[in-house]
C-alpha positions in Angstrom: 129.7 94.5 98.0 128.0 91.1 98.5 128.5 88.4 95.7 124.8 87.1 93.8 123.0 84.4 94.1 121.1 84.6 91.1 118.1 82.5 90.5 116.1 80.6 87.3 113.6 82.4 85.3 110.3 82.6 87.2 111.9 81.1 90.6 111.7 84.6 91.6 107.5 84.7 92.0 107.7 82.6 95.3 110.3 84.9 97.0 108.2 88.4 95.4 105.0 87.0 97.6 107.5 86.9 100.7 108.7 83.3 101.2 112.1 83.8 102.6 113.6 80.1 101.6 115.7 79.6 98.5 116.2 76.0 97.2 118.9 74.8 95.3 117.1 73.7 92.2 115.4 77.5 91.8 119.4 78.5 91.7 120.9 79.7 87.9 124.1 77.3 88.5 125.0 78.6 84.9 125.2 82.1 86.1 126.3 81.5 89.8 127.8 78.3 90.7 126.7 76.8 94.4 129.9 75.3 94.5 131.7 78.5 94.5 129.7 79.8 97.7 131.1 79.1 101.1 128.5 77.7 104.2 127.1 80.5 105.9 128.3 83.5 103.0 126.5 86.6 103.1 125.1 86.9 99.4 122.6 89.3 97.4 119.3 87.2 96.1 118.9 88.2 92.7 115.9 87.2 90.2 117.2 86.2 86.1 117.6 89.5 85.1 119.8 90.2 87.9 117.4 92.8 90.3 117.5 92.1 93.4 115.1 90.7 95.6 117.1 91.2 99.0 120.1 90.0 100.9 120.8 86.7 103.0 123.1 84.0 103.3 124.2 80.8 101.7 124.7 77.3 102.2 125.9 75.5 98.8 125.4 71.9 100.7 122.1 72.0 101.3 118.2 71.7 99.8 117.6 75.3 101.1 120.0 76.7 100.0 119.6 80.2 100.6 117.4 82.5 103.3 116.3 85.5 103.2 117.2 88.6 105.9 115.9 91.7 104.4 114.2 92.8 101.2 116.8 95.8 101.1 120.2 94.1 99.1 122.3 97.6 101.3 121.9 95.6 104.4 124.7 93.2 105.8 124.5 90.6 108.8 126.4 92.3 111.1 126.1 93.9 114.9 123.8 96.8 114.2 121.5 94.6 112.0 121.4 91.9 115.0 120.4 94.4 117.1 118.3 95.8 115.6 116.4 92.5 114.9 116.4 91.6 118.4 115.1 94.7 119.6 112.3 94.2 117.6 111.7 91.0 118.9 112.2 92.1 122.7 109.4 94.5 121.7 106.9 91.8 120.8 107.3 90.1 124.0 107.4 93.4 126.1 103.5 93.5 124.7 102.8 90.1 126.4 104.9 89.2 129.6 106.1 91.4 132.3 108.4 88.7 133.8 111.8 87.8 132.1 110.9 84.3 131.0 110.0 83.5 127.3 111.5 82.7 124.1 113.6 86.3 123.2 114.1 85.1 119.3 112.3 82.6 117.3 114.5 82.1 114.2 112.6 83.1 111.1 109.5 84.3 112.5 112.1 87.4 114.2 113.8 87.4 110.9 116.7 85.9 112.4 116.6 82.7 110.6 119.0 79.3 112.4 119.0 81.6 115.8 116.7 80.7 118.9 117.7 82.5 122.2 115.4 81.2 125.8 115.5 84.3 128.6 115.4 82.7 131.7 115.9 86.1 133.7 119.6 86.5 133.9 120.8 83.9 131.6 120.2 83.7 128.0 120.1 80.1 126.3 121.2 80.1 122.5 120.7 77.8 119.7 122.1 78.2 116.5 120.7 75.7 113.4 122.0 77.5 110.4 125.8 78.2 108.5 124.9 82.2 108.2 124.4 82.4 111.8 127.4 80.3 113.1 129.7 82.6 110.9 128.1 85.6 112.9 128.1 83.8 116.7 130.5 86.1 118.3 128.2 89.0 117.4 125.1 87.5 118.7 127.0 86.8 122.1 128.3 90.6 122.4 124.9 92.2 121.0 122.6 89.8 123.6 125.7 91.1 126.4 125.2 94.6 126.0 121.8 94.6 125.3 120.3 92.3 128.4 124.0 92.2 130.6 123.3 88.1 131.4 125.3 86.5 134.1 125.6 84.0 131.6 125.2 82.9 128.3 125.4 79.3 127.0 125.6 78.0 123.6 122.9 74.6 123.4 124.2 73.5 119.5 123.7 69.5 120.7 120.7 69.6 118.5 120.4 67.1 115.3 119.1 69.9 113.1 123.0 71.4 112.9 124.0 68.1 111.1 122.0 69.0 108.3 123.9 72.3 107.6 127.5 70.7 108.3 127.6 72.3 111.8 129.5 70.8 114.7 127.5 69.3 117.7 128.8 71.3 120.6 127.2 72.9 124.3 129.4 75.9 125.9 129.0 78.5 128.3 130.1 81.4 126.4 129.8 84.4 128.9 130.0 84.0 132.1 129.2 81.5 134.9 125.9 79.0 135.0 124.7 79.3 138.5 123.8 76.3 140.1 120.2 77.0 140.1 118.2 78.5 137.6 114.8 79.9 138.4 111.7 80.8 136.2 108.5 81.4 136.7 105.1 80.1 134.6 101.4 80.3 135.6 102.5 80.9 138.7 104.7 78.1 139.4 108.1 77.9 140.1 110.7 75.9 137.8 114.2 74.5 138.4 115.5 74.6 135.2 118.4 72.1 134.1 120.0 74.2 131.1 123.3 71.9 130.6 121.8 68.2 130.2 118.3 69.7 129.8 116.4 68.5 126.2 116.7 71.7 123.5 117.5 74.8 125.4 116.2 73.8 128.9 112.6 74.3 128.6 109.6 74.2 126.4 108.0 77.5 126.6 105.9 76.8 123.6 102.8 75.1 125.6 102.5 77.9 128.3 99.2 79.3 127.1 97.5 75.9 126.9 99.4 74.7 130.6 97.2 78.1 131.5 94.3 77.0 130.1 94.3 73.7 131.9 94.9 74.8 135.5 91.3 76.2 135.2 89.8 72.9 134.7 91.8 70.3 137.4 90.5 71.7 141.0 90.2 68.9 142.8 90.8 66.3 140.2 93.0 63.5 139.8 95.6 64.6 136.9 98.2 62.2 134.7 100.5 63.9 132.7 102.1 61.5 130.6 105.9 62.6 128.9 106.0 65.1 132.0 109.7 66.1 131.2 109.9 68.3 134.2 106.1 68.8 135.5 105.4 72.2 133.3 101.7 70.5 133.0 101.7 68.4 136.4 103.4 70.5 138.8 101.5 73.4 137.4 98.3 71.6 137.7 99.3 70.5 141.3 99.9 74.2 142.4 96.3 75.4 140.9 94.8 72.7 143.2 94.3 69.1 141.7 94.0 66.3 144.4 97.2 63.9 143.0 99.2 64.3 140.5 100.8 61.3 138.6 104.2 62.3 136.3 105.3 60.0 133.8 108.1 59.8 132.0 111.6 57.7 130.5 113.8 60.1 131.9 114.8 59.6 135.6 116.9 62.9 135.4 113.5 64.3 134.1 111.7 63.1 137.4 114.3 64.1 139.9 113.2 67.8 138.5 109.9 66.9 138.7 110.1 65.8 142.4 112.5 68.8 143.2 109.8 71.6 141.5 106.6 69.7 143.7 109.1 70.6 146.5 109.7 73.8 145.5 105.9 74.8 145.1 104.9 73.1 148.2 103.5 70.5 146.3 105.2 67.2 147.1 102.6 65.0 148.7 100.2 65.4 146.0 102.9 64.7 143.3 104.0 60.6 142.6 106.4 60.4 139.6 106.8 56.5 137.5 109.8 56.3 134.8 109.4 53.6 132.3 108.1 53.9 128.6 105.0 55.7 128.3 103.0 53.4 126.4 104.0 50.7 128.7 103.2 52.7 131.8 99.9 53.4 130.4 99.3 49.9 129.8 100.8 48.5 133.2 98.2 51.4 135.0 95.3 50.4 133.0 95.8 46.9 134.0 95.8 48.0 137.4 92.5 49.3 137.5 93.6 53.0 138.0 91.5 55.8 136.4 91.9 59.3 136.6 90.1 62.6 135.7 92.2 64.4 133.4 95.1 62.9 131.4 98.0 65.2 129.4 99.5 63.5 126.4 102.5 65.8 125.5 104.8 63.3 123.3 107.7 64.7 121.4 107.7 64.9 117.9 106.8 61.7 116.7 107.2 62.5 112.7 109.7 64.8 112.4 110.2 64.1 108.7 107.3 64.2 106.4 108.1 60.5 105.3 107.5 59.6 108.9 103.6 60.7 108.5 102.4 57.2 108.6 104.3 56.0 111.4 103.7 58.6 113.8 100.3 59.3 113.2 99.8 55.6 114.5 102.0 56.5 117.4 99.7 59.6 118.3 96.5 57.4 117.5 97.7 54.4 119.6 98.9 57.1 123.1 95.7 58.7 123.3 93.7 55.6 123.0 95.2 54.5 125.9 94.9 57.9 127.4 91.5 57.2 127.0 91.2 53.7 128.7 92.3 54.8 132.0 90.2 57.8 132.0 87.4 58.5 134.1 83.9 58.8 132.7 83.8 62.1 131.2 87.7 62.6 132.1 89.1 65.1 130.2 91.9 64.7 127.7 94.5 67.3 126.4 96.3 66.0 123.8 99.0 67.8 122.0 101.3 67.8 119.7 104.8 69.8 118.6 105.0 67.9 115.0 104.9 70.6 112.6 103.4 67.8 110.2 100.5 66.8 112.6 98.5 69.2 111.9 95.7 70.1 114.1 93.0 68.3 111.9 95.4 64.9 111.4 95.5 65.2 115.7 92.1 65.6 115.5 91.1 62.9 113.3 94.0 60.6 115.5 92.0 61.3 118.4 88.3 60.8 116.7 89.8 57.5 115.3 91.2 56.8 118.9 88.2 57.4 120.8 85.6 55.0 117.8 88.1 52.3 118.4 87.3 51.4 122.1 83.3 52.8 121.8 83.8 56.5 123.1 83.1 59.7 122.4 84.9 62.6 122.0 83.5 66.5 122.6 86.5 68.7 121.5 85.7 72.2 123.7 88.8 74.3 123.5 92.0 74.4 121.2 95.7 76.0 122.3 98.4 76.9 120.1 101.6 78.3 120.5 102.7 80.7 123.1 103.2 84.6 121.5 106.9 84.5 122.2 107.0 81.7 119.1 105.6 83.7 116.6 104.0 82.5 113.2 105.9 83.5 109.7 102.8 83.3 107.3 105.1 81.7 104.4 107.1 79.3 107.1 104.2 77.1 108.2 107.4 75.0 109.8 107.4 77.8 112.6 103.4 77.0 113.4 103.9 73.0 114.9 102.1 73.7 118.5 98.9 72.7 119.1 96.7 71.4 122.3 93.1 69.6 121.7 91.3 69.7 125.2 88.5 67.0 124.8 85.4 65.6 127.1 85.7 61.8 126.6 81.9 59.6 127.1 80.7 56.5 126.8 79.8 56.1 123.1 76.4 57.8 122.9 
């Protein structure tokens, strides 16, 4: 039987509405110790009285300190309940894409909390952020091998987010052999995907729906996509038929995948690629004189703690006012954003402010979010952080 974790009077009404998160202040330390709990131990939640509310596991060292699996306290972590769990979330997908290339598992929103698993056909990219799930990472490998058969699977735990739980930074092919090239397919484009030395698990699948959204509007324009990463928007927007293409980004590993996927897709001699620092590339093309008729402003995360807010809302504020400068009258922007605390309305208002700064006017016309392979918990708003704003940009009316 599972040891408690039993919890303060009334810290139980949060987790009866269906958070999932225990934190270490709502814990009884009178009744159960943190300090006798090992990182990652399977426990049984229980509310004062000692009924339990369900069963998840532990980490003593750390402000949640707890998560929630199941409601049912008979339920362990183990192999059946993994797959179980994951066939739940194949099914989800099954609903939406009929081509092996999405996220498989989304951490809490599959009820798999700390576990993140990328398809990318026959190889299976894992990331593990949580104690409980590192203590199970044999079992993931062996259910995800008999369930999908991968000719490989490899282990991306490089990410900062493992620090917090006391977990090792580490990336390892587990199963089998990379192959040299790995292949997906988005909006009808090809991808070369990098997994080892690629950012997170290889690829950002979370956008897809928006990158969609935007080949519709680019025929025969002239497109920037600024952070370009690997050309999910630029290549993309090359392939549904914009004249020239302009990537931009720090990384020059980044743009030798950006030049090999134009290849790839036939694309090349619309495509030019510029390293340097985005807001100094901006800058540099705006002194030039350059304009173009759609620009993509897909930073990374530039508040990823909530004490950052002020700091990177600038940041967003200051990119897409630039964005702006060297677009063409009545360009289009798409700005986005994969900050879970920028919202929509702060990006919105970042924009507004953006755009009132240098006398122009901004017609926001469509909104993306996140791609149905990230599911939303309704009590984790961490898990919604994607959004796109697709504006008309004026002269100040």
């Amino acid at each position: 039987m599972l040891p408690s974790l039993r919890l303060k009077k009334n810290e139980e009404r949060r987790i009866k509405q269906g958070h999932v998160w225990v934190f270490s202040n709502e814990v009884d330390i009178q009744v159960t110790p943190l300090k006798n709990f090992t990182a990652g131990q399977q426990v049984i939640v229980e509310a004062h009285n000692g009924k339990p509310l369900g069963m998840g596991f532990v980490n003593p060292n750390t402000l949640i300190c707890a998560r929630i699996l199941s409601r049912s306290p008979k339920l362990e972590l183990n192999k059946k309940f993994l797959k179980k769990r994951i066939q739940a979330a194949q099914a989800l997908r099954d609903i939406h894409f009929d081509q092996p290339f999405y996220r498989l598992v989304f951490g809490d929103s599959d009820g798999l909390p700390g576990l993140v698993v990328d398809r990318f056909g026959d190889v299976l990219s894992v990331q593990i952020t949580t104690a409980g799930m590192e203590n199970v990472k044999s079992e993931i490998v062996q259910v995800l091998d008999n369930l999908y058969h991968p000719t490989a699977i490899v282990m991306k735990n490089d990410c900062s987010g493992r620090a917090l739980e006391g977990l090792p930074l580490y990336e390892e092919v587990v199963l089998g052999d990379l192959p040299e090239t790995l292949m997906i397919e988005e909006n009808k484009t090809q991808f070369s995907i990098p997994i080892e030395g690629g950012q997170k698990t290889g690829w950002f699948y979370d956008h897809r729906m928006s990158r969609a959204r935007l080949q519709t509007m680019i025929k025969g324009k002239r497109v920037l996509d600024v952070f370009s990463y690997l050309g999910a928007w630029g290549v993309a927007a090359a392939n549904a038929g914009a004249a020239a293409v302009t990537c931009v980004d720090s990384s020059e590993f980044a743009l030798d995948g950006v030049d090999m996927n134009a290849k790839l897709n036939g694309v090349a001699e619309k495509m030019i690629t510029i390293q340097g620092n985005a807001f100094d590339v901006l800058n540099a093309l705006r002194m030039d004189g350059q304009k173009f008729d759609v620009v993509i402003v897909d930073p990374p995360a530039f508040i990823k703690r909530k004490k950052d807010f002020k700091k990177g809302a600038e940041a967003y504020r200051r990119i897409n006012e630039i964005a702006m400068r060297v677009l063409e009258k009545d360009g289009i922007l798409a700005s986005a954003s994969c900050s879970h605390h920028m919202t929509r309305s702060n990006l919105l208002h970042a924009v507004q402010s953006a755009a009132r700064h240098i006398d122009r006017t901004v017609q926001l016309f469509e909104q993306g979010h996140q791609g149905p392979d990230h599911p939303i918990h309704p009590v984790v708003p961490e898990t919604e952080y994607i959004k796109t704003l697709f504006f008309k940009v004026s002269a100040s009316w």
